[in-house]
ZAKE-975639 format. One record per residue (C-alpha): residue in one letter; x, y, z. Coordinates in steps of 0.5 Angstrom, whole numbers, padded with zeros to 4 digits, always signed. Each point is the difference from the previous one (the first is absolute). Example, Ala and Ser with C-alpha at 12.3 -4.5 7.8 and 13.67 -1.06 7.14 Angstrom:
BEGIN
A+0025-0009+0016/S+0002+0007-0002/
This chain:
BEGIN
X+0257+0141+0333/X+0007+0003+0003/X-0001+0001+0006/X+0007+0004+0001/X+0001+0008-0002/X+0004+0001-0005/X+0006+0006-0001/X+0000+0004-0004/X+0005+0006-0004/X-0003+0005-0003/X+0005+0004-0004/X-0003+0007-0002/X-0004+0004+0003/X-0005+0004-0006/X-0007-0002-0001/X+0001-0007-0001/X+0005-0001+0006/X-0004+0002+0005/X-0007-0002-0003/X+0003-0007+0000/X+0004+0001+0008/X-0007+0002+0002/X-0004-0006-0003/X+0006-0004+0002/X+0000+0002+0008/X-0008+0000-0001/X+0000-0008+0000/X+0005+0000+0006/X+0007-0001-0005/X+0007+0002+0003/X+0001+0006-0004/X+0006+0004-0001/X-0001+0006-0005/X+0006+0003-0002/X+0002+0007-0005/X+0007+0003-0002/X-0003+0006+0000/X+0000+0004+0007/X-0006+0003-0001/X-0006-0001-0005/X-0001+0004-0006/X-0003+0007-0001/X-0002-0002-0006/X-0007+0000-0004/X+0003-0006-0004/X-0006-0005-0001/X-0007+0004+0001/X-0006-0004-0003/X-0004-0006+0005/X-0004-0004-0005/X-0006-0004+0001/X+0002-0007+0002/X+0005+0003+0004/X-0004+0004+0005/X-0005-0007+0001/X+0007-0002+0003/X+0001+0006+0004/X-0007-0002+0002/X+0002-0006+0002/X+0005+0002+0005/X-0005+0005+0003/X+0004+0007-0002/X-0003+0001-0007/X-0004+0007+0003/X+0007+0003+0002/X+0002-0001-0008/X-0006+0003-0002/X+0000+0006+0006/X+0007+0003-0003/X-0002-0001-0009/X-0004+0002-0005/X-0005-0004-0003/X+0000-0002-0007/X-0005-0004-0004/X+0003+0001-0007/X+0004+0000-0006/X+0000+0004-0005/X+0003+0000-0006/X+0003+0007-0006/X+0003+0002-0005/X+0001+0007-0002/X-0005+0002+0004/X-0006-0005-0002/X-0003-0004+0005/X+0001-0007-0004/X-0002-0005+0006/X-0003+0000+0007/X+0001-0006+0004/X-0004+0000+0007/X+0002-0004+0005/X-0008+0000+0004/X-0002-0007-0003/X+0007-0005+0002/X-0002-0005+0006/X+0002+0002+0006/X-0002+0003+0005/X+0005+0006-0002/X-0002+0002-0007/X+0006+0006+0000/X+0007+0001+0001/X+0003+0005+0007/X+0005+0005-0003/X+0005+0001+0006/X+0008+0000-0001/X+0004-0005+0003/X+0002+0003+0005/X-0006-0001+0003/X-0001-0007-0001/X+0007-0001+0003/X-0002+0003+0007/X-0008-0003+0001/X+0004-0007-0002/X+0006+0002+0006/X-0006+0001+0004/X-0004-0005-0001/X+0007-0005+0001/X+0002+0005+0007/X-0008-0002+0002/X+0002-0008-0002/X+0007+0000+0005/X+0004+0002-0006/X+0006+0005-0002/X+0004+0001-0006/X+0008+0000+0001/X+0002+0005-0004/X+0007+0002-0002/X+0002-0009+0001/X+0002-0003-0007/X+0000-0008-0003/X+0007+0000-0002/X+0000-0007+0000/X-0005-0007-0001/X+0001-0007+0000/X-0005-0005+0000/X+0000-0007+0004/X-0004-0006+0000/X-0004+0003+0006/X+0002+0007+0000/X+0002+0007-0003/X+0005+0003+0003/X+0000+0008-0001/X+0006+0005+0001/X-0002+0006+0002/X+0004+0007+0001/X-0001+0004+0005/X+0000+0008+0000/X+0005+0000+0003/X+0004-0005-0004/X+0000-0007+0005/X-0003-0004-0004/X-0004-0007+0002/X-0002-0007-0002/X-0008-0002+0001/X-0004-0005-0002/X-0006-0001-0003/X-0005-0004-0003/X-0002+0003-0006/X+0003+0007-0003/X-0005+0005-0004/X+0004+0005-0004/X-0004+0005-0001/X+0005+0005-0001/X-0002+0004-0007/X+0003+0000-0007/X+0007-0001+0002/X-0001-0006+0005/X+0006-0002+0004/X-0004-0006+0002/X-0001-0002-0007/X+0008+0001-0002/X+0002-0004+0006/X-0004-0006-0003/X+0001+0000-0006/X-0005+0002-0004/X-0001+0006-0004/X-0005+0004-0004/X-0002-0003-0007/X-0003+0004-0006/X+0000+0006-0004/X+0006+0005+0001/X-0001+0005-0004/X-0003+0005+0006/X-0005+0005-0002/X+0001+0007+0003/X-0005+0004+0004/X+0000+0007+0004/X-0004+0000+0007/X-0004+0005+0003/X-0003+0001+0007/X-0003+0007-0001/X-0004+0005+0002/X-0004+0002-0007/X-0006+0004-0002/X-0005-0003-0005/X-0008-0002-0002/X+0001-0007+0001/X-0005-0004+0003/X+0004-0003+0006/X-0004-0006+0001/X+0004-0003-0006/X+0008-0002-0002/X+0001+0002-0007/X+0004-0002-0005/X+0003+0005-0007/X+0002-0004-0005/X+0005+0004-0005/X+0004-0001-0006/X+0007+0001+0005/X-0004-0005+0006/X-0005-0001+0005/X-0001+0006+0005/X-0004-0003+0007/X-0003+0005+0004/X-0003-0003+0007/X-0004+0005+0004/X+0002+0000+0008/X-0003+0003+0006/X+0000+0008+0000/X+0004+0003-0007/X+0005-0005+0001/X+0001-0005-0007/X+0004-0005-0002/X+0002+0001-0007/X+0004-0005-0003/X+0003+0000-0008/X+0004-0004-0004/X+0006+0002-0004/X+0000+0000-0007/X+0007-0003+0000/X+0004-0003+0005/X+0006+0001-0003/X+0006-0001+0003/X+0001+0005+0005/X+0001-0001+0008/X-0007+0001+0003/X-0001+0006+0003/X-0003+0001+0006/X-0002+0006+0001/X-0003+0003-0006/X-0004+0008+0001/X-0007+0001+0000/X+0002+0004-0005/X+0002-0006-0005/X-0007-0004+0004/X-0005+0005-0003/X+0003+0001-0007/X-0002-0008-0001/X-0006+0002+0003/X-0002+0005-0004/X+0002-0005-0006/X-0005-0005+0002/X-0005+0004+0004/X-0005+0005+0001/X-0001+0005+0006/X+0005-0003+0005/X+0004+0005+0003/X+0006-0003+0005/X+0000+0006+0006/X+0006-0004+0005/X+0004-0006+0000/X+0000-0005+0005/X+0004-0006-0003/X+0003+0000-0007/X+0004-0006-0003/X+0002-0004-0006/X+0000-0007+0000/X+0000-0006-0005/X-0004-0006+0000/X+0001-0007-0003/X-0005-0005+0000/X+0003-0007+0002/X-0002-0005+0006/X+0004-0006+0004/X+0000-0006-0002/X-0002-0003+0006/X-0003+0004+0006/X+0002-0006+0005/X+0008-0002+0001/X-0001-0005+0005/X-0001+0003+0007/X+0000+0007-0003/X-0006+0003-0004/X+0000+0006-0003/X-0005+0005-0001/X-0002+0008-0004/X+0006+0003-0004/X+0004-0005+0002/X-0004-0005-0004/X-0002+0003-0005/X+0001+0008-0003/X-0005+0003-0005/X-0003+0007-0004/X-0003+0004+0006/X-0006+0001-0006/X-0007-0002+0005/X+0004+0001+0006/X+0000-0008+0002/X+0007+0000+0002/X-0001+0000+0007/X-0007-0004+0000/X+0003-0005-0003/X+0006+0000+0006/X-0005+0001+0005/X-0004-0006-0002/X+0006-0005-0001/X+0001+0002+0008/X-0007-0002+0002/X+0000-0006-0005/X+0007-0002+0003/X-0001+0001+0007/X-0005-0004+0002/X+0003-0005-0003/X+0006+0000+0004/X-0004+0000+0007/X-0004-0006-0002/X+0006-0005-0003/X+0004+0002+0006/X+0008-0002+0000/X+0000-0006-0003/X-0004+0002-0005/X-0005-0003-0005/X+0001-0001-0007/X-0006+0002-0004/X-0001+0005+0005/X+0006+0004-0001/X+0000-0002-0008/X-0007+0004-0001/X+0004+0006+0002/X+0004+0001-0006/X-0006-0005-0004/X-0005+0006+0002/X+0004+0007-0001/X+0005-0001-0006/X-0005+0000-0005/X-0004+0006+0003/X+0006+0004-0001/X+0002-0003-0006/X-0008+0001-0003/X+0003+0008+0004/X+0005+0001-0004/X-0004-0002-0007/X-0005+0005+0001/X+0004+0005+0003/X+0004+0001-0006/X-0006-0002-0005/X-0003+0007+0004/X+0006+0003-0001/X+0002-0001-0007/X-0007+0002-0002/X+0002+0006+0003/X+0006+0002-0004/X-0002+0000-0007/X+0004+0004-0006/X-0004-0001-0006/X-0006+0004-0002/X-0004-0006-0003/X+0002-0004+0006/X-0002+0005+0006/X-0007+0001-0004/X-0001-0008+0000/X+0002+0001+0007/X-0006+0005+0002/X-0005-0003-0005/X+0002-0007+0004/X+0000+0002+0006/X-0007+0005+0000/X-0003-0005-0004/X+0002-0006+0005/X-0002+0004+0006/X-0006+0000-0002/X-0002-0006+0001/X-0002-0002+0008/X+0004-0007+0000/X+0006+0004-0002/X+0000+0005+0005/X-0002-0005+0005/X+0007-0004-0003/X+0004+0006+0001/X-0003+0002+0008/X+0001-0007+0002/X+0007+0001-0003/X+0002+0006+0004/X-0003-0002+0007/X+0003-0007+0000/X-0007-0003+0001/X+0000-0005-0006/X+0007-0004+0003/X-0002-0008+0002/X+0005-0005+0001/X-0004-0006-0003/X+0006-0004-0002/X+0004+0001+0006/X+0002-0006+0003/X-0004+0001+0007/X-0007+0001-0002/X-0006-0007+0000/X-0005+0001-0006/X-0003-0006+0002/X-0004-0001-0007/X-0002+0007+0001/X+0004+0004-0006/X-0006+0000-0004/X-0006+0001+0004/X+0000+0007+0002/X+0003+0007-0001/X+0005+0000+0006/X+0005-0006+0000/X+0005-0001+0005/X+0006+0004-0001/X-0005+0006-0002/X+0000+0005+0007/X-0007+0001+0004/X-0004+0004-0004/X-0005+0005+0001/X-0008-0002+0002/X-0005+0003-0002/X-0004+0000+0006/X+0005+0006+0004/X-0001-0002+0007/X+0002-0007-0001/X+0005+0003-0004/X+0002+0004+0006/X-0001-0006+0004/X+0005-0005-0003/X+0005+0004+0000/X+0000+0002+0008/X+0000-0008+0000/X+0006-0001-0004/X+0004+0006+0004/X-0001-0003+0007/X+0005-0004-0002/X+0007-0002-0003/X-0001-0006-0002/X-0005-0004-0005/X-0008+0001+0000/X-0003-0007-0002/X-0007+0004-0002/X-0007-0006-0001/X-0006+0002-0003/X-0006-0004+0001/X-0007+0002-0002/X-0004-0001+0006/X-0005+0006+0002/X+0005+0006+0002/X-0001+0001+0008/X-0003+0007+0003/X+0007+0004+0001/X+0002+0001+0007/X-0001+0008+0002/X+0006+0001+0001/X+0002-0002-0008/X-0004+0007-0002/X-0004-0004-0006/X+0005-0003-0002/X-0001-0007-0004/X+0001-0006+0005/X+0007-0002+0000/X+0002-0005+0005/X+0008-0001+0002/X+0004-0004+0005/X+0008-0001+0001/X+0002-0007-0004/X+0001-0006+0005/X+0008-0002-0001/X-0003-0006-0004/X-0002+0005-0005/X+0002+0000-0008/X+0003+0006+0001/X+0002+0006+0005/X-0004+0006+0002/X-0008+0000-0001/X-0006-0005-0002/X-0005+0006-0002/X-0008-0003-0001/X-0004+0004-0005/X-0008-0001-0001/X-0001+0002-0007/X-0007-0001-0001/X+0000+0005-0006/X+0007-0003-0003/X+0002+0007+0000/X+0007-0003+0002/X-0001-0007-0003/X-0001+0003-0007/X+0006+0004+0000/X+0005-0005+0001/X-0004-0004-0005/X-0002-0006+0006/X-0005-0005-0001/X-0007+0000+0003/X+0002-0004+0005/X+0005+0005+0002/X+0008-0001+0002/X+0006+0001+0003/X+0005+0007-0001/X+0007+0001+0002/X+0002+0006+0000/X+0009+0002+0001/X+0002+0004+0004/X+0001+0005-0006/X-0007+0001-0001/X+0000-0007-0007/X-0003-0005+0000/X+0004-0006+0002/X-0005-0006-0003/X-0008+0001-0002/X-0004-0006+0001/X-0007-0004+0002/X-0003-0003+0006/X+0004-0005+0000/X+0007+0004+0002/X+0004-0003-0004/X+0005+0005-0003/X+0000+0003+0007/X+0004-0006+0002/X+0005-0001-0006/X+0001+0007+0001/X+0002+0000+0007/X+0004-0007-0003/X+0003+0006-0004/X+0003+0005+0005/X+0003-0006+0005/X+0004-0003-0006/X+0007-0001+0002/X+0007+0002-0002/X+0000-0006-0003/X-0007+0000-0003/X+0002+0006-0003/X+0007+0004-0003/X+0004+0000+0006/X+0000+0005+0007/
């Protein structure tokens, strides 16, 4: 594996900017991180922390600060003219977080700048890329100071994660690709007075648009509606409270706004790049790809592009690995692209004007509901828990696809047995790197004291001749409590497990798709599409 640290630009400092500064600096990167802003937003923006993304936030040891600041939410609902059509409880997704943190973006941005201040990093604000240009070797950047001196610096890689109107996206020239007739919503970050269950986020459906209702901490709610009409008029950004509260009670009941905090139109489309790498520079979040904010997936979905990338870009090194750096792009865009899809499928079940159809709609909607399956679809949907990454080019099935319920490319999932559970996680936490877990049947050893009951679980470093780098973990596994849930041969088997929680390659005794996966991670520019 490279030896040598890699450099890297980070443009943007929101959410997915600085998650990916601190998963970057974390693995000993050299990192810049800059913003044009000169200070950070005072806006709620973003609220909702799903699932799968709270598991990432475990895994950089900061998830407690997250659920310190929010709400806990473990449901949707679903209404129509003040009948509850549908409940989807989030209890039963596969995770050790089956709910969502409601907190604003605000908060999010500050525990992910302390965390990078914890790791030796600083955002650079008021500093803008105004130029790029990529070498064989390099990207040389043009930054502009806030006192207008601008400098060259050079870079291995560049990750634009810069927003919606990405400049780094501009400066290599590609461009966002798909639907562009815009759909208008207004936002409010309030403070109301209802009956609500707070535990749940709520979706009204009405004949002019979807209303989304998220309770936060205390009486603030975020209330978010769809506009009729996009029309042709310039967006206002700063609608009453007045015009907020007539649509309100147009598709709700027994919400009163009592104070305002942010109020704002904006219109959203639905499109993505058709590439999320140009060479060296990889683009991540709103810069790669733009969505309805119906289930709140926008800034997951950036988030988790970070933390799929960045370990990514410390393990290639500089001169890079084809395969490797590919997976990027192989693995996220047809997450945000699978968004997109259901994002605008919620929101144009929401929207419908005809009688007939908006009863078909409920009647659908009640009656599908109600089938346990269904629910589960839906919850897994909304925390994000049922991504995988089966296809993706750096993952070994070793013959395993069809032998069991977990294959390579799926995320590690939950055990049943919670100790255990809770023990495989802490393993694969102590490290940046790989977990390379063997399961063996021989009798379990009585647990050290100092393991509080725990199974037997056995870890040392990896020598240097080692497939992978990070951890060789051993497990007893007597009651095939693990083996049966990764569908492992009663001989046992070999697990590799990324640095992003999936499963890199599932395979027996033998440790076949190990190797051919370790093979994977060190393929050459040559062997895959360039550095």
């Amino acid at each position: 594996m490279p030896g040598t640290a890699t450099s890297v630009l980070v443009v943007g400092a929101g959410p997915v900017g600085l998650l990916a500064g601190c998963e970057l600096a974390r693995r000993g990167a050299g990192l810049r991180i800059i913003d044009r802003l000169a200070e950070p937003t005072d806006e709620s923006r973003a609220i909702v922390i799903h699932a799968r993304s709270l598991e990432m936030l475990d895994a950089m040891g900061i998830v407690d600060r997250f659920i310190d600041t929010g709400l806990r939410t473990t449901g949707m609902t679903m209404l129509e003219g003040g009948k509850r059509l549908a409940h989807i409880p989030f209890d039963g997704v596969d995770s050790p977080y089956p709910f969502t943190i409601t907190t604003p973006q605000t908060e999010t941005e500050r525990i992910l700048a302390e965390r990078l201040g914890e790791l030796g990093g600083a955002v650079e604000r008021g500093v803008e890329l105004v130029g790029l240009t990529q070498g064989p070797d390099a990207v040389e950047a043009r930054l502009r100071h806030p006192d207008g001196t601008e400098e060259t610096a050079s870079f291995d890689r560049v990750v634009g994660a810069d927003g919606a109107h990405s400049t780094v996206r501009g400066l290599v020239g590609t461009r966002l690709e798909g639907s562009f007739t815009g759909e208008r919503f207004i936002l409010g970050d309030v403070e109301a007075e209802h009956a609500l269950d707070t535990s749940s986020m709520y979706t009204y459906f009405a004949p002019q648009g979807p209303l989304l209702v998220f309770p936060m901490v205390g009486e603030r709610t975020r209330l978010i509606a769809q506009l009729a009409d996009a029309g042709d008029g310039p967006i206002d950004l700063h609608p009453t409270q007045e015009a907020l509260q007539e649509i309100v009670d147009a598709r709700a009941e027994g919400i009163r706004i009592i104070r305002s905090h942010w109020l704002t139109e904006f219109e959203i489309h639905h499109a993505q790049v058709p590439a999320y790498r140009v060479g060296r520079v990889f683009l991540a979040g709103d810069a790669a790809h733009i969505h309805s904010p119906a289930g709140g997936q926008g800034m997951n979905t950036g988030m988790q592009d970070a933390f799929n990338l960045a370990w990514k870009l410390a393990l290639a090194g500089p001169a890079g690995a084809g395969a490797l750096l590919d997976s990027y792009d192989a693995e996220r865009r047809p997450v945000a692209a699978t968004m997109i899809e259901f994002t605008t499928r919620l929101t144009r079940v929401g929207t419908l004007g005809n009688t007939l159809a908006r009863h078909l709609r409920d009647t659908v909607v009640h009656a599908a509901t109600g089938l346990a399956p269904i629910r589960g679809m839906l919850a897994d949907a909304v925390e994000e828990v049922g991504l995988a990454y089966r296809d993706s080019p750096v993952v070994a099935d070793a013959g395993h696809r069809h032998r069991g319920r977990v294959h390579a490319g799926d995320h590690m999932p939950r055990l049943p047995d919670a100790g255990l559970d809770r023990r495989m996680r802490q393993i694969c936490a102590g490290t940046t790197d790989h977990v390379v877990l063997t399961v063996v049947a021989a009798p379990a050893e009585p647990a050290p004291p100092d393991t509080g009951g725990l199974p037997a679980v056995h870890v040392a470093i990896a020598s240097g001749g080692g497939d992978l780098p990070g951890y060789d973990a051993v497990i007893d596994d007597p009651e095939r409590v693990v083996a049966g849930r990764y569908g492992l041969p009663r001989a046992g088997g070999r697990i590799a497990i990324r640095p992003d929680g999936y499963i890199g390659a599932v395979t027996g005794p033998d440790g076949d798709g190990i190797a051919a996966y370790g093979w994977l991670l060190r393929a050459t520019p040559e062997d895959g599409d360039g550095a």
